[in-house]
C-alpha positions in Angstrom: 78.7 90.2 26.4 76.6 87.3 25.3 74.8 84.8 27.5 72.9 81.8 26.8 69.9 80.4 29.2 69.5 77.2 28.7 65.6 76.2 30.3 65.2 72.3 30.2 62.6 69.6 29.9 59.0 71.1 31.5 60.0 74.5 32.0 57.1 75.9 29.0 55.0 74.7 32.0 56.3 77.2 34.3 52.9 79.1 36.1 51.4 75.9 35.7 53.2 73.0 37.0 53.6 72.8 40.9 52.9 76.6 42.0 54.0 75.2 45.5 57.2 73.7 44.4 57.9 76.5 40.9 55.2 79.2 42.2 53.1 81.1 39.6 55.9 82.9 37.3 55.5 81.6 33.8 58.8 81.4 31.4 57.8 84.4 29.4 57.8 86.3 32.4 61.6 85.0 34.0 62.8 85.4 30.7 61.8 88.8 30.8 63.4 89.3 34.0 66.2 88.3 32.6 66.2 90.4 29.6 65.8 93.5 32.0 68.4 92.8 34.4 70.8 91.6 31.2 70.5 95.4 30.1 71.3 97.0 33.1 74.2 94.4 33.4 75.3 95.0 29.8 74.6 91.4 28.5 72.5 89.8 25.9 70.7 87.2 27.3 69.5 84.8 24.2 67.0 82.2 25.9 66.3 78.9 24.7 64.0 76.1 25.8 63.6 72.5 25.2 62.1 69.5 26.0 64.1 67.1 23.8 67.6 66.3 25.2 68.8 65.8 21.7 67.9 69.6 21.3 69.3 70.9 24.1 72.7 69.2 23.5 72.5 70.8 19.7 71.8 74.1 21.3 75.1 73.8 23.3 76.8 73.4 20.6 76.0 75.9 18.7 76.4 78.2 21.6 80.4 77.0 21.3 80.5 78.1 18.0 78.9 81.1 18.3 81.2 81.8 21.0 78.9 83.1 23.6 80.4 84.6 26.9 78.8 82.5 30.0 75.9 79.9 30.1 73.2 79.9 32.7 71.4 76.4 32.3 68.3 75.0 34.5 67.8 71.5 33.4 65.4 70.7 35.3 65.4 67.0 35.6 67.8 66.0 33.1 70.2 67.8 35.9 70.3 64.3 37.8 71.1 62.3 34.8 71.4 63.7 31.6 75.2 62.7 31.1 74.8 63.5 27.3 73.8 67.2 28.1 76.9 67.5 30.6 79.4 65.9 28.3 77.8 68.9 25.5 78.3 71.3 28.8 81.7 70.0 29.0 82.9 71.3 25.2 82.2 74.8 26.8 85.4 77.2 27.6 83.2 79.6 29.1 81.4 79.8 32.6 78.8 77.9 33.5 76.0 78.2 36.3 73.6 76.0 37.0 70.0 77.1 38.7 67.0 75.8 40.2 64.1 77.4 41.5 64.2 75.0 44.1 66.3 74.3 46.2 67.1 70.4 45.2 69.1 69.3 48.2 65.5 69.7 50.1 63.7 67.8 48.0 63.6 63.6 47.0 66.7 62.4 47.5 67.3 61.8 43.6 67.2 65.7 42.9 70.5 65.6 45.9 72.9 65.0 42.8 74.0 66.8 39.8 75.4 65.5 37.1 76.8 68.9 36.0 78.5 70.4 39.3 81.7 69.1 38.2 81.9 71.7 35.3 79.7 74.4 36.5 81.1 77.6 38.3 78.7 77.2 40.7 75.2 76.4 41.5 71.9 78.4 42.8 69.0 77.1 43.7 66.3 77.3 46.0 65.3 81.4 45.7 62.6 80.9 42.5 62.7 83.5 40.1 65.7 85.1 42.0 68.2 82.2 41.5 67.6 82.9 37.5 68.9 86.7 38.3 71.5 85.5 40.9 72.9 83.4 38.4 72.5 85.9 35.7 74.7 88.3 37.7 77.1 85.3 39.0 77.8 84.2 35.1 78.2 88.0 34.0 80.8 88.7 36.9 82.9 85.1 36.1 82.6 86.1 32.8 84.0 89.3 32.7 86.7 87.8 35.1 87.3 85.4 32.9 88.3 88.1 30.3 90.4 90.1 31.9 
């Protein structure tokens, strides 16, 4: 099983930007996490991070052709109005979860809204590094649902 993280626009600031609002985990360090817990899971978990829209929607594409088995995507901010990355979203077949560390329905009132719940599975937010391995195991389960 293949899955594709999708980190968005800021997130090579992680351990850096906001500790109060992110904490102190750096992207190296979640997409190690991730790495780990896609083993035990038995998934590949290919991560990717951008902080050029344009790049993130090419990425998504060539996840289609590739034919990967789930997406995990944390846009950060493009979440609220990046239409372009959830019309690339919407080519999928396969699940989708979105996750914040977060939780943005406590936060400005802007970060309430996603532009990408209508085609995601489901969404996590709010636990830190935990909602990248909730939604690791939430996109490995639909998957494998999804399969059967």
């Amino acid at each position: 099983m293949r899955v594709l993280m999708l980190h968005g626009i800021n997130h090579n600031m992680f351990g850096k930007r906001d500790p109060i609002q992110y904490g102190t985990v750096t992207l190296a360090e979640i997409d190690g996490q991730l790495q780990s817990l896609g083993r035990e899971l038995g998934a590949e978990v290919e991560s990717f991070q951008t902080n050029s829209e344009s790049a993130m929607c090419e990425r998504i594409h060539q996840g289609f052709a590739d034919g990967v088995d789930a997406v995990l995507i944390n846009a950060g901010a493009w979440t609220h109005y990046s239409y372009g990355i959830r019309d690339a979203l919407a080519i999928l077949t396969v699940p989708i979860v979105e996750l914040h560390m977060s939780n943005i329905h406590a936060r400005e009132s802007f970060r309430h809204h996603s532009v990408f719940a209508e085609i995601a599975k489901g969404q996590i937010c709010g636990f830190g590094l935990d909602s990248y391995l909730l939604g690791l195991r939430a996109a490995v389960s639909a998957a494998s649902q999804a399969a059967r």
